[in-house]
C-alpha positions as CSV (number, residue, x, y, z in Angstrom):
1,X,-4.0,-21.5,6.7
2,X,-2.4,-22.6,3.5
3,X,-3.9,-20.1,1.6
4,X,-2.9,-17.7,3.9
5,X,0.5,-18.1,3.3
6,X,-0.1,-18.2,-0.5
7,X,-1.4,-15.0,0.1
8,X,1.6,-13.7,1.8
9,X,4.0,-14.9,-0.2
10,X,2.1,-13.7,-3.1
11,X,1.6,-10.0,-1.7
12,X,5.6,-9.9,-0.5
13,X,6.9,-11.0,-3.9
14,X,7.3,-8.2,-5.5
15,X,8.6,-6.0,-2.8
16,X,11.7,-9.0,-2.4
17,X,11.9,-8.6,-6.0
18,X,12.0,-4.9,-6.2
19,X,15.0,-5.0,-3.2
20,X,17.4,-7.5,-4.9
21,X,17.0,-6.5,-8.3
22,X,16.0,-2.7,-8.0
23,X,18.5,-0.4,-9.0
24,X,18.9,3.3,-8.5
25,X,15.9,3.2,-6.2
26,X,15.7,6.1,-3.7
27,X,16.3,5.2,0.0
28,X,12.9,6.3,1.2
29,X,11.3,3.3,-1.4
30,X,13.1,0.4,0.3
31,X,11.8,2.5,3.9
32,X,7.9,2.2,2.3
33,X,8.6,-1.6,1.6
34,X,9.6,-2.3,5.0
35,X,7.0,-0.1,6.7
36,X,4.4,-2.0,4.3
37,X,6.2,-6.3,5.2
38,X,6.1,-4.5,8.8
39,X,2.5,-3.7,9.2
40,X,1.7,-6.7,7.1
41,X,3.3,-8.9,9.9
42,X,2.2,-7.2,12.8
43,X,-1.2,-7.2,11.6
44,X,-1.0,-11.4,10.9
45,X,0.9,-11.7,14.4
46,X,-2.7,-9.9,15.9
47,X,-5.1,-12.1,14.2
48,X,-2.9,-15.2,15.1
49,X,-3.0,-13.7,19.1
50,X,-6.6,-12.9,19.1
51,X,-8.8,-14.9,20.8
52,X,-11.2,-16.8,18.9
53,X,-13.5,-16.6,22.0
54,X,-14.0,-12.9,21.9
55,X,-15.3,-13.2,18.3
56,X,-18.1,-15.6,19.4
57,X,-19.1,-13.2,22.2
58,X,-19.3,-10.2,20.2
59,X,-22.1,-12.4,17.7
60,X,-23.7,-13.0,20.5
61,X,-23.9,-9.6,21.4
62,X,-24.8,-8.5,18.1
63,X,-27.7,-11.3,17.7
64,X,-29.3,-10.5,21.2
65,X,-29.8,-6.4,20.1
């Protein structure tokens, strides 16, 4: 999990940077950025939701074809 959020933090970093220290930067760049932290998050809030159960069923599945 740690490296998880290294990986985060290391993939948002320069978007936070572009946003505060950007200048003259279209409004349809900082609309990208936030589409990009937005899918990012959703798609960490799924894995977090998903259940770890379904995983070993579907292995099981795949072993027995």
């Amino acid at each position: 999990m740690l490296w998880s959020a290294v990986f985060l933090c290391a993939n948002i970093a320069p978007f936070i940077y572009v946003i505060f220290f950007g200048r003259n930067i279209p409004w349809w760049v900082y609309g990208i950025i936030a589409i990009l932290i937005g899918q990012g998050v959703l798609s960490l809030i799924m894995k977090l939701r998903k259940n770890p159960a379904d995983d070993l069923n579907m292995n099981k599945k795949l072993d027995e074809e």
